[in-house]
C-alpha positions in Angstrom: 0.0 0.0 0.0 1.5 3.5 -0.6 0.1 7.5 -0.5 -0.6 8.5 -4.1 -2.0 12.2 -3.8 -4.4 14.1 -5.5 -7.0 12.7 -7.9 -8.7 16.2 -8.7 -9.6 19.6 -6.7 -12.4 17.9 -4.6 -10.9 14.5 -3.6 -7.8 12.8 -2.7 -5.9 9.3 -3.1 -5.3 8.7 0.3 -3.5 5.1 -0.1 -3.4 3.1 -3.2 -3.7 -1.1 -2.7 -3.8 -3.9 -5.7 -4.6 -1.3 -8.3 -7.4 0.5 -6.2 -7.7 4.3 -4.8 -9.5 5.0 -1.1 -10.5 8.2 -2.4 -11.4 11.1 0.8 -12.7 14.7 0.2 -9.8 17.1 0.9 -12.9 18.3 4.6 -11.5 14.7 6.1 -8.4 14.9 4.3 -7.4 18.0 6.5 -9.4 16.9 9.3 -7.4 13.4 10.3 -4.2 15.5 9.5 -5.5 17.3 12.6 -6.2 14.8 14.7 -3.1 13.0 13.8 -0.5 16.3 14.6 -2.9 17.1 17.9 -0.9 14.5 20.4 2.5 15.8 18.9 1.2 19.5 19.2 -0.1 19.1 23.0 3.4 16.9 24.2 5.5 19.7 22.9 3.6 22.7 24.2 4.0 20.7 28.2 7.1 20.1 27.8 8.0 23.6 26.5 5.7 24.9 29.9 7.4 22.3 32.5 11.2 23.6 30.6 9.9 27.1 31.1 8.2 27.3 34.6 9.7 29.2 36.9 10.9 27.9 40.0 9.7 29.8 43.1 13.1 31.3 45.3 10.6 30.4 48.9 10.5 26.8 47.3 12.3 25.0 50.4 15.6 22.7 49.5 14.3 19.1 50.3 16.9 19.4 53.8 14.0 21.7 55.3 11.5 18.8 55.2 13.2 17.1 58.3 12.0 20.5 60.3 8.5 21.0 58.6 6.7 24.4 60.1 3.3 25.0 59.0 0.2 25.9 61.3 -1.6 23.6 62.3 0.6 20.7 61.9 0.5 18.2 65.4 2.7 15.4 66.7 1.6 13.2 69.5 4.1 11.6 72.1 4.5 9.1 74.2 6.4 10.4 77.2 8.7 8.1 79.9 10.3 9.8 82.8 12.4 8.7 85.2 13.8 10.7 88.2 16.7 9.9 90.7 17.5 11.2 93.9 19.6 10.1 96.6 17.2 10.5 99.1 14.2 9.2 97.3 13.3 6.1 95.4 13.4 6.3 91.9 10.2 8.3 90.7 8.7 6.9 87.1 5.9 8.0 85.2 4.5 8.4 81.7 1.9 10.8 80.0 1.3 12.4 76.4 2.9 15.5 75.3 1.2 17.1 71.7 2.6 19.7 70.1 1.0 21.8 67.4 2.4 24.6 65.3 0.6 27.6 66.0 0.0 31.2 63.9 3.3 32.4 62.3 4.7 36.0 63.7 7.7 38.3 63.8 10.0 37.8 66.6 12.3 40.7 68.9 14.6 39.8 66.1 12.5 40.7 63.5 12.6 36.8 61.8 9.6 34.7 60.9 8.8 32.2 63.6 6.1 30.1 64.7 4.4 29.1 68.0 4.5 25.7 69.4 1.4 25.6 71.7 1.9 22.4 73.9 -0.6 20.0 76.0 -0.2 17.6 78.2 -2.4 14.4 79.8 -1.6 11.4 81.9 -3.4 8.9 79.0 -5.7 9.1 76.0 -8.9 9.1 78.1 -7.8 12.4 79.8 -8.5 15.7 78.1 -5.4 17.5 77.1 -4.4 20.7 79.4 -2.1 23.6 78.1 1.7 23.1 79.2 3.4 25.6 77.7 4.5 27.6 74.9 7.5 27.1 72.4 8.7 28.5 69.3 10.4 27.5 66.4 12.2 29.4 63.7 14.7 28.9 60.8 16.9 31.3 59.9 20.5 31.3 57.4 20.1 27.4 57.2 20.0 26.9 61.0 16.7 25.0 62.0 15.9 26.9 65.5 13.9 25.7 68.6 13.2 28.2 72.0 12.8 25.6 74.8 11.9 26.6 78.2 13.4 30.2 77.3 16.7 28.9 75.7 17.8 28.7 71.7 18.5 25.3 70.6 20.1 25.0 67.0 18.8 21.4 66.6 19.6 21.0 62.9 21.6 22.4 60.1 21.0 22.3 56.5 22.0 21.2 54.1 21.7 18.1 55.7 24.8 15.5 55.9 26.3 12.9 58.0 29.0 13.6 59.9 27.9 17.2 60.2 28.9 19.2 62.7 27.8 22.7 64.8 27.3 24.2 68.3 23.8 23.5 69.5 24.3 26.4 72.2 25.2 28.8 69.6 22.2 31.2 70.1 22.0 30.2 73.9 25.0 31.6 77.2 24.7 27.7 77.9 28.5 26.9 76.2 29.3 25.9 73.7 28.0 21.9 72.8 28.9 20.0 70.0 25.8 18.2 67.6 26.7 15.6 65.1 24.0 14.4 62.5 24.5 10.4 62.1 22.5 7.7 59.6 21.0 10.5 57.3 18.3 8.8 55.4 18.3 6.0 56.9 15.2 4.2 57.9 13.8 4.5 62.0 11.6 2.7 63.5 9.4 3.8 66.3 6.6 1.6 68.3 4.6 0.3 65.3 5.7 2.9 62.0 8.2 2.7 60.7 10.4 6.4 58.5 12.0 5.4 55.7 14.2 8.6 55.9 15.5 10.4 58.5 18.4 11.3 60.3 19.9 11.5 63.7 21.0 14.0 66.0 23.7 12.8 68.8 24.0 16.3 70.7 26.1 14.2 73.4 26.9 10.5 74.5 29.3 10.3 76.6 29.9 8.1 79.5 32.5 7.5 82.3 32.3 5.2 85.3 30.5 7.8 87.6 28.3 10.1 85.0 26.6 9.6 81.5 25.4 12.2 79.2 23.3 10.8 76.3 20.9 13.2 74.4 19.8 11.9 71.1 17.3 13.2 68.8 15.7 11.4 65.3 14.2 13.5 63.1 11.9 11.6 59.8 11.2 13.5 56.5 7.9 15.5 56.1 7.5 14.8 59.9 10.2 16.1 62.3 10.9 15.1 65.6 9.9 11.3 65.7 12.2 10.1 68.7 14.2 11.8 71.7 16.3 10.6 74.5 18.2 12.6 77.4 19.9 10.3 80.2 21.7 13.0 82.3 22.8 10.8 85.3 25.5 10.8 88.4 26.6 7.2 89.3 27.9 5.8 92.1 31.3 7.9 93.0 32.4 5.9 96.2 32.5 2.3 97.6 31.7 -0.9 96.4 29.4 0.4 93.9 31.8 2.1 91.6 31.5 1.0 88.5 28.9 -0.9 88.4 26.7 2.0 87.0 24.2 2.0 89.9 22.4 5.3 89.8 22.7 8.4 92.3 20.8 10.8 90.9 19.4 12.6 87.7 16.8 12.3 84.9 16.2 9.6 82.0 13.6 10.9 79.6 12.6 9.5 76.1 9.9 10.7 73.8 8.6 8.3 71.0 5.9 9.7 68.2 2.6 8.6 68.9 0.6 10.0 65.5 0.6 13.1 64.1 -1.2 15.2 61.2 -2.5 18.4 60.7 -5.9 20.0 62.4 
């Protein structure tokens, strides 16, 4: 079969087979040329848009999702404390913290920051109460968190193992080394399981009469999924030395419950 052409100035040999003409008027001739170009014509114009689109400069670098801020965003946890005194058995309890993400607003220092309004109840059949109010912020790549009154730089971007900066920096604390470990590596915590996230040690060291471990996991698109903080004085003095048996001081871990957006 091949195209022949024109037959006269009202119809058109569209393909030729054994001898014989399909004959079409030149209306249908122009019409299935049409339809034909029509799936060429529409690729071409989206991909000349998607090559063309601008991309927005506010459009956050994919490090930023580990510290997502956006109001009305909440995270549920599951809460474990432990207390140690010398003169006291050891005190342990557990209760849920949830933490939304409040209005956004201009801080003393004139930066964009948002509110962390915090609850707190002993279980899920208790109504939440208010706790207290903290902020977050981020600023020149530095993901910020005001805790109890002080600055914490918890992360850095762009995001990288082996990083390194001084969590105290915007605090009069001193100055305290954070190292992010296991970037995009999977976490698991209770029953979910983060395929990406990555880890904060902000201190683990231990001797044979103190620890210091204060760890924090933070999973894409979520933030904070899992903290721990063991600040603890061991046995200094007799027998005991050495064998890690507790004096005094606090182990607390927090482990994502749910979270979502209200």
């Amino acid at each position: 079969m091949q195209k022949v052409g024109f037959l006269n100035s009202s119809t058109f040999c569209l393909f030729r087979s054994s001898h014989q003409c399909f004959f079409v008027t030149f209306g249908i001739y122009y019409s299935l040329m049409r339809i034909s170009l029509l799936p060429a014509l529409l690729i071409g114009g989206l991909l000349a848009c998607f090559s063309c689109r601008p991309v927005s400069p506010d459009q956050p670098d994919p490090g930023y999702l580990f510290f997502p801020l956006e109001t009305g965003r909440y995270t549920i946890y599951n809460v474990t404390d432990s207390v140690y005194t010398l003169t006291s058995p050891k005190v342990w309890r557990t209760y849920q913290i949830k933490e939304v993400t409040g209005p956004v607003y201009t801080d003393v220092t004139g930066q964009k920051a948002y509110q962390l309004q915090r609850y707190r109840r002993l279980n899920e059949q208790q109504p939440w109460q208010p706790d207290s109010v903290w902020t977050a912020r981020l600023v020149n790549g530095e993901a910020i968190r005001n805790e109890n009154g002080k600055d914490y730089v918890k992360l850095v971007f762009p995001i990288g193992n082996r990083v390194r900066w001084d969590g105290n920096k915007w605090n009069a604390m001193g100055e305290d080394t954070y190292e992010m470990r296991n970037t995009s590596r999977p976490f698991r915590v209770l029953d979910k399981l983060f395929d990406e996230t990555v880890t904060v040690v902000q201190q683990n060291d231990s001797t044979l009469v103190s620890q210091d471990k204060r760890i924090e996991v933070y999973a894409k698109e979520v933030g904070l999924i899992y903290r721990e903080k063991a600040i603890l004085q061991l046995c200094q003095s007799g027998p005991c030395v050495g064998k890690a048996e507790i004096n005094s001081g606090i182990r607390q871990t927090y482990r994502i419950l749910t979270y979502g957006k209200e």
